[in-house]
C-alpha positions in Angstrom: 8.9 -10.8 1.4 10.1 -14.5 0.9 7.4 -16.0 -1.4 6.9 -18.0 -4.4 6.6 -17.0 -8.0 5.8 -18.9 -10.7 6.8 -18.1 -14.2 2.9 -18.3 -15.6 1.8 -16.4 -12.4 5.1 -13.7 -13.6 4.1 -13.1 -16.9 0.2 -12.6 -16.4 1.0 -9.9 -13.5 3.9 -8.1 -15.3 1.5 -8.0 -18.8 -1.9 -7.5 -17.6 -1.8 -6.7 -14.0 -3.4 -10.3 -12.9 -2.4 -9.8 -9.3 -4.2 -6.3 -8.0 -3.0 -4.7 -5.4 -6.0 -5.4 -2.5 -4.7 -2.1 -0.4 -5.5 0.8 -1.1 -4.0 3.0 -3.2 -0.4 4.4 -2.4 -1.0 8.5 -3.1 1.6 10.3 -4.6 1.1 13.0 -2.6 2.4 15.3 -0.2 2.4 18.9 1.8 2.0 21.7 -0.3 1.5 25.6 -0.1 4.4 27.1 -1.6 4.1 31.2 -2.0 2.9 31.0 -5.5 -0.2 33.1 -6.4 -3.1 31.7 -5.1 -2.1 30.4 -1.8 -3.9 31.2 1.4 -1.8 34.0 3.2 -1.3 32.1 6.2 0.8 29.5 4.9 3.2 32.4 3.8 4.2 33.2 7.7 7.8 32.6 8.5 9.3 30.1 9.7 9.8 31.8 13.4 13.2 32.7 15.2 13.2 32.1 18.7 13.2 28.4 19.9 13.3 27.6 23.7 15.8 24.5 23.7 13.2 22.5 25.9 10.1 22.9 23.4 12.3 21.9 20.3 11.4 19.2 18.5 14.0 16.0 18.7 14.0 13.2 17.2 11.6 10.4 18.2 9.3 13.1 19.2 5.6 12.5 18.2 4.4 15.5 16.3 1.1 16.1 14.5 1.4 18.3 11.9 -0.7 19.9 9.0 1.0 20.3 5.8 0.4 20.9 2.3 2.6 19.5 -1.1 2.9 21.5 -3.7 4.8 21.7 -6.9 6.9 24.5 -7.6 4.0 26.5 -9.7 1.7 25.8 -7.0 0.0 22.7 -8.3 -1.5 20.2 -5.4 0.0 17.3 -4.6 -2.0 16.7 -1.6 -3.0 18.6 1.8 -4.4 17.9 4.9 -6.2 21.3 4.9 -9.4 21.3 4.1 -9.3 24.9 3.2 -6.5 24.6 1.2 -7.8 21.1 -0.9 -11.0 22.8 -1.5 -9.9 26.1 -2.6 -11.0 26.5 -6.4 -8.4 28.7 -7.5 -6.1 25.6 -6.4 -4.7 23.8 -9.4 -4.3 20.1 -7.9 -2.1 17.6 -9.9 -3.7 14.5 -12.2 -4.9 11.7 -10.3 -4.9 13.5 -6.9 -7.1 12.4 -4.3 -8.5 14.3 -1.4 -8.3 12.8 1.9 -11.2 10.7 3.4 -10.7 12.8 6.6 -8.7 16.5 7.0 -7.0 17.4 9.8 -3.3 17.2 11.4 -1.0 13.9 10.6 0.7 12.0 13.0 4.7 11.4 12.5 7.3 10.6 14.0 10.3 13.3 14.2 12.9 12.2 12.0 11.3 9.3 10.5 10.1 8.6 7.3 6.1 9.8 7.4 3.6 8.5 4.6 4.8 11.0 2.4 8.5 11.8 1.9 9.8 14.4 3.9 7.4 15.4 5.8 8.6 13.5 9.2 12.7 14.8 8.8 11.1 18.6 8.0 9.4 19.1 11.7 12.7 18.1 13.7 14.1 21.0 15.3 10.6 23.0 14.8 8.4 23.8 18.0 4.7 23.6 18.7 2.5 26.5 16.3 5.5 27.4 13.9 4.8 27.3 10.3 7.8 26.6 8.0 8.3 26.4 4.3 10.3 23.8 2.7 11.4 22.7 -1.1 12.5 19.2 -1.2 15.1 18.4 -4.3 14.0 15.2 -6.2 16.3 13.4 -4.5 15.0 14.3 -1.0 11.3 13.4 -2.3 10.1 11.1 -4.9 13.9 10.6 -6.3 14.9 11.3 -10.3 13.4 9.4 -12.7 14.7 6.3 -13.4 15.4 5.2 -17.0 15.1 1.3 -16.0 11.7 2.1 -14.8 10.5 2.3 -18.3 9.4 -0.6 -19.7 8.0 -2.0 -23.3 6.0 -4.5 -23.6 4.1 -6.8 -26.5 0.4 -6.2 -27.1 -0.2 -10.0 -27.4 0.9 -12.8 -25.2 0.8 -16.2 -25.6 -0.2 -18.3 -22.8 -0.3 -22.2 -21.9 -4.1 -23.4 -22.0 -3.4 -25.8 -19.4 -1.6 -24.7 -16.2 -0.7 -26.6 -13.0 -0.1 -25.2 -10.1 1.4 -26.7 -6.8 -1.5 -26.7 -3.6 0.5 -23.8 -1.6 0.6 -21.3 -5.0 -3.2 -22.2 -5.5 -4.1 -21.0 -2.2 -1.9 -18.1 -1.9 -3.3 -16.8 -5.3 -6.8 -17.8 -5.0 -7.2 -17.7 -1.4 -9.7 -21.0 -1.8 -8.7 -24.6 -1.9 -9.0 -26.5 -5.1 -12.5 -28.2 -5.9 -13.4 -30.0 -9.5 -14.7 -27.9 -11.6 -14.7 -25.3 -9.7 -14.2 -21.5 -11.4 -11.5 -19.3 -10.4 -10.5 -16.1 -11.7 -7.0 -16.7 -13.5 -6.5 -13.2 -15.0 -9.3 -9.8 -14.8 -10.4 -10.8 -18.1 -10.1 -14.7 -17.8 -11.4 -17.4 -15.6 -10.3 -21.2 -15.7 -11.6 -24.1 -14.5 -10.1 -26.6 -11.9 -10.1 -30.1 -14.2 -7.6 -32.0 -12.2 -6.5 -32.2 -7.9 -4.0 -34.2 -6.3 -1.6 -34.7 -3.8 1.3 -32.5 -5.4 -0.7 -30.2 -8.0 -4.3 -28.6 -9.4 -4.6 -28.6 -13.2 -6.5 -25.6 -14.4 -8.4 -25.0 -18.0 -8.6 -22.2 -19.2 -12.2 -20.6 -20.0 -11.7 -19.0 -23.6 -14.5 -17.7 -25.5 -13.1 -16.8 -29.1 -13.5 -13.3 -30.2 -14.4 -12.1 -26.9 -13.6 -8.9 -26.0 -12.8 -7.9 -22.1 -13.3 -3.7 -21.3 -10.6 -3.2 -18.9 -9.6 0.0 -17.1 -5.9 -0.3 -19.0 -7.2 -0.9 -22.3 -9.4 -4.1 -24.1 -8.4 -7.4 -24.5 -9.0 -9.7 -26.7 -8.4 -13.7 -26.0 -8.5 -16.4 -28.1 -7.6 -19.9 -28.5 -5.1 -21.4 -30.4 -4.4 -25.0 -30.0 -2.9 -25.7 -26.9 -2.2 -22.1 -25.8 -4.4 -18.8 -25.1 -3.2 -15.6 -27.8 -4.5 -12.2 -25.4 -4.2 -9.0 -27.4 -4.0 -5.9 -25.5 -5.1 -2.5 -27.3 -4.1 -0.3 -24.6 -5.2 3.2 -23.1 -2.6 5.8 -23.3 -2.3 7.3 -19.8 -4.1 4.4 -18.1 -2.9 3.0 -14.9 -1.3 -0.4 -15.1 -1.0 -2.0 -11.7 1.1 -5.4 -11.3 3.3 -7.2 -8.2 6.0 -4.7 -9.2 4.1 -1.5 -9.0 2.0 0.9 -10.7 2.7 2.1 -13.6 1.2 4.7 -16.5 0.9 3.3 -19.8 2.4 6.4 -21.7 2.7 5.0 -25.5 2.2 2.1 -28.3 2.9 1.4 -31.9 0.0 -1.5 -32.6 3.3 -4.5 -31.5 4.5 -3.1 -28.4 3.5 -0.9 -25.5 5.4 1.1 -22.8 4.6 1.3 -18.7 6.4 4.0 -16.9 6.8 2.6 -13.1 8.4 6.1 -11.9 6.1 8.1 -9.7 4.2 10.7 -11.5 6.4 13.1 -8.7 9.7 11.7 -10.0 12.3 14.2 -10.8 10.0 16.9 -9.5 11.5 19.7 -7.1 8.5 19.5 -4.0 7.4 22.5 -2.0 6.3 21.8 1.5 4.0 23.8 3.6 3.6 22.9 7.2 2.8 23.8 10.9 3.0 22.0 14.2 -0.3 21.6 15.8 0.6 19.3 18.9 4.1 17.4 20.4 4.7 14.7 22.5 8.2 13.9 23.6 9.7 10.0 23.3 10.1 10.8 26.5 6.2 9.9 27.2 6.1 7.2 24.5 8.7 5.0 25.8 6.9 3.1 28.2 4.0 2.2 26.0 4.4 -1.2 25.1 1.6 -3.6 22.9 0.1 -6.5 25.2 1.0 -8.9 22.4 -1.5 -13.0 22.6 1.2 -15.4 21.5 -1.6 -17.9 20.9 -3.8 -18.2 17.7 -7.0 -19.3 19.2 -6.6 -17.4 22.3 -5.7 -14.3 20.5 -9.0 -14.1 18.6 -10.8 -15.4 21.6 -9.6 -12.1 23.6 -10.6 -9.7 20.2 -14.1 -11.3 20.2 -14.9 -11.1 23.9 -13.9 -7.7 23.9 -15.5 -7.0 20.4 -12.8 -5.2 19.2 -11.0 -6.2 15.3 -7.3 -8.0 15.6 -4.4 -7.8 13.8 -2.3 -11.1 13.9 1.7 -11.8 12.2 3.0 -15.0 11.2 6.5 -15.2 11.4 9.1 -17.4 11.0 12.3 -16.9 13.5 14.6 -16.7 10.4 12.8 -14.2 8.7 14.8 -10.8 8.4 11.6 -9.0 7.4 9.5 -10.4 9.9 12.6 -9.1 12.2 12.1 -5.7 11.3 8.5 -5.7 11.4 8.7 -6.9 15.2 11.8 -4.7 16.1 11.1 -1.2 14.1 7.3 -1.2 12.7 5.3 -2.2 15.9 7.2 -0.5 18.6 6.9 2.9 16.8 4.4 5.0 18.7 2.1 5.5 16.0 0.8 1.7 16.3 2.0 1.4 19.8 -1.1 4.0 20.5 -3.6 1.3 19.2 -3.1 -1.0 21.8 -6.1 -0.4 23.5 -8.3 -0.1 20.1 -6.5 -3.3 19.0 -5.9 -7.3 19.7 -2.3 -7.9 18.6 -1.5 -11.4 18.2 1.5 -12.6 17.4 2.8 -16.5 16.0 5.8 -18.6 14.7 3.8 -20.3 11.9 7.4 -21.5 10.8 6.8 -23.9 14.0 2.8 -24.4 13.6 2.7 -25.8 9.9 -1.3 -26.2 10.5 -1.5 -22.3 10.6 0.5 -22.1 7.3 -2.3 -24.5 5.6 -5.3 -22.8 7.5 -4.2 -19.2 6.1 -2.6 -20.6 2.5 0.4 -18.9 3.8 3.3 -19.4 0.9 5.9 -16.4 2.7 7.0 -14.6 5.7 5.6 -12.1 7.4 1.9 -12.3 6.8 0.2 -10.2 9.2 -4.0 -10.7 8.6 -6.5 -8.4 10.3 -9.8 -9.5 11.6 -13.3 -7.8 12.3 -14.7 -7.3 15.2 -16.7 -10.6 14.6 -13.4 -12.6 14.0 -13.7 -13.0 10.2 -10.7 -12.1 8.2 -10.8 -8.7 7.0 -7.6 -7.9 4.7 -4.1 -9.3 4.6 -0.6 -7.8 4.1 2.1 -9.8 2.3 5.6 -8.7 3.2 7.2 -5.4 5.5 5.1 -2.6 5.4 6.7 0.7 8.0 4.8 2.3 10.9 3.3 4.9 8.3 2.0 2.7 5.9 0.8 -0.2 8.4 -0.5 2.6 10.8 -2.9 4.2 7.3 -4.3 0.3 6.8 -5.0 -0.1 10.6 -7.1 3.0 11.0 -8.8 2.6 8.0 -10.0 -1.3 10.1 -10.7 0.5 12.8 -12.9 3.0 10.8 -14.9 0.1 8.9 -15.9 -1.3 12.1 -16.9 1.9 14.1 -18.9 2.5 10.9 -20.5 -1.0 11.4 -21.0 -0.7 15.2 -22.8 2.5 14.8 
């Protein structure tokens, strides 16, 4: 992603998370159903023998599979079971979340799936076999990283008057600048628009001495003092910390400094994979499946209201490697090639139409921003995201507004 930071914007996200993460969360999760004690006997089957050439599965294949993560003593990571999720005897991991829906996954053979592993694990499997696999850190989450670990000062100092260029305004408040309007500067701080023109907003900051803000990482106390803004985190060992850069657990402090870990809670972890193949289809079938893309803005959403259905439009710039590799890898994978008929896909070079940059506060490239049904923005995604991660955000759209409808 090809975007702007700025240096106040930097140190508010990397301290107190200022800039949340508006997708959902990432799961560290995966397959699990290893042959420790406790696990459902038919997930200890075999992986089975005899393959017919001509039902193996290749690469590029479609496969939807069921699978289960596991760490090595058993512990859940995540499943798409139901059966084996809600199991009680089932130890399940800290912070693991259950699936809004059970049932088999969709991945492509030999590609990376939502979770690691699990799309490289089903090539060369057939249609009903069940396999067991252990993933080595390296192969799953990947060995803990040292430079991942981060300290930190429990008290910042901040400038009580901030300006910020039109384009960053936008992009971070998704509004355009009015006097004295309120915007929310940091979770725990709001600041007030004093000054607009041509080239920058001014904002002051709203400080209430003493005043102490309850946050999910910890409490914060702000405080003015002259012409800057003295916050003082006291933070909650174990919290989550989200920021620009990741997630992270807050996993110690001494009263002056504090210490994120941004590895995955999985890194360094040998992972045990459970699976069987419910249903193939080969690329074979998939290859002629192409998305009627609108390469018009007002047409485009024209189309997506007339035919009621939400749309999910990318602004790209020529130059753009991401936006390259969005076009050439993310949308012509099956997964989101399927959704062409529950889907308007629009498409434009908002390098070339400047107005569209303005009209969406668009500061970097790609930008891809989905729509309900009704033609009213409905999320946005800054930057590449792959097939598995775009195709998770699109159905969870197309959920919302079946939910609506009915």
């Amino acid at each position: 992603m090809i975007s702007k930071k700025t240096w106040i914007g930097a140190a508010l996200v990397l301290f107190f998370g200022g800039c949340l993460s508006t997708v959902g969360p990432v799961h560290a999760a995966q397959d699990t159903a290893s042959g420790s004690a406790g696990m459902p006997a038919e997930k200890q089957v075999d992986s089975m023998s005899a393959k017919a050439d001509d039902k193996t599965i290749k690469a590029g294949d479609m496969v939807k599979v069921d699978y289960t993560m596991s760490l090595e003593d058993g512990t859940i990571v995540y499943s798409t079971r139901s059966d084996v999720a809600k199991d009680p005897v089932r130890k399940k991991m800290t912070g693991y979340v259950e699936p809004k829906t059970f049932g088999a996954e969709e991945v492509i053979a030999g590609k990376p799936a939502r979770l690691p592993g699990v799309g490289q694990s089903v090539v060369g499997m057939i249609k009903g076999e069940r396999k067991e696999v252990k993933l080595s850190p390296e192969s799953a989450f990947g060995p803990s990283d040292p430079g991942k670990i981060q300290t930190h000062p429990t008290v910042r100092n901040m400038p009580f008057v901030v300006r910020m260029a039109p384009a960053e305004f936008v992009g971070r408040f998704r509004v355009f600048p009015i006097q004295e309007k309120e915007v929310q500067f940091a979770p725990f701080m709001k600041a007030r628009v004093k000054e607009i023109s041509e080239n920058f907003a001014v904002l002051e900051m709203i400080v209430r001495d003493g005043q102490k803000h309850e946050e999910t990482y910890g409490s914060v106390d702000v405080r003015r003092n002259g012409d800057e803004v003295v916050a003082t985190l006291t933070p909650v060992i174990g919290a989550s910390l989200k920021t620009a850069g990741g997630e992270g657990r807050i996993t110690g402090a001494d009263g002056k400094n504090f210490t994120v870990d941004f590895n995955s809670p999985l890194a360094g972890k040998t992972i045990v994979l459970n699976l069987e193949v419910t249903a193939v289809t080969p690329a074979s079938e998939l290859a002629d499946i192409q998305i009627p893309w609108v390469e018009n803005h007002d047409k485009g959403l024209l189309a997506a209201k007339e035919a009621g259905k939400p749309a999910v439009m990318l602004l790209y710039a020529d130059w753009c490697s991401w936006c390259k590799k969005l076009q050439n890898e993310t949308f012509p994978d099956p997964r989101i090639k399927l959704l062409k008929d529950r889907l308007v896909f629009i498409k434009v070079n908002s390098d070339k139409d400047k107005e569209l940059q303005k009209k969406y506060g668009q500061n970097g490239f790609p930008l891809t921003i989905l729509f309900d049904r009704k033609g009213q923005e409905a999320g946005r995604i800054d930057g590449y995201k792959d097939a598995a991660a775009l195709r998770e955000t699109l159905d969870r759209l197309i959920e919302s507004e079946s939910a609506q409808a009915s």
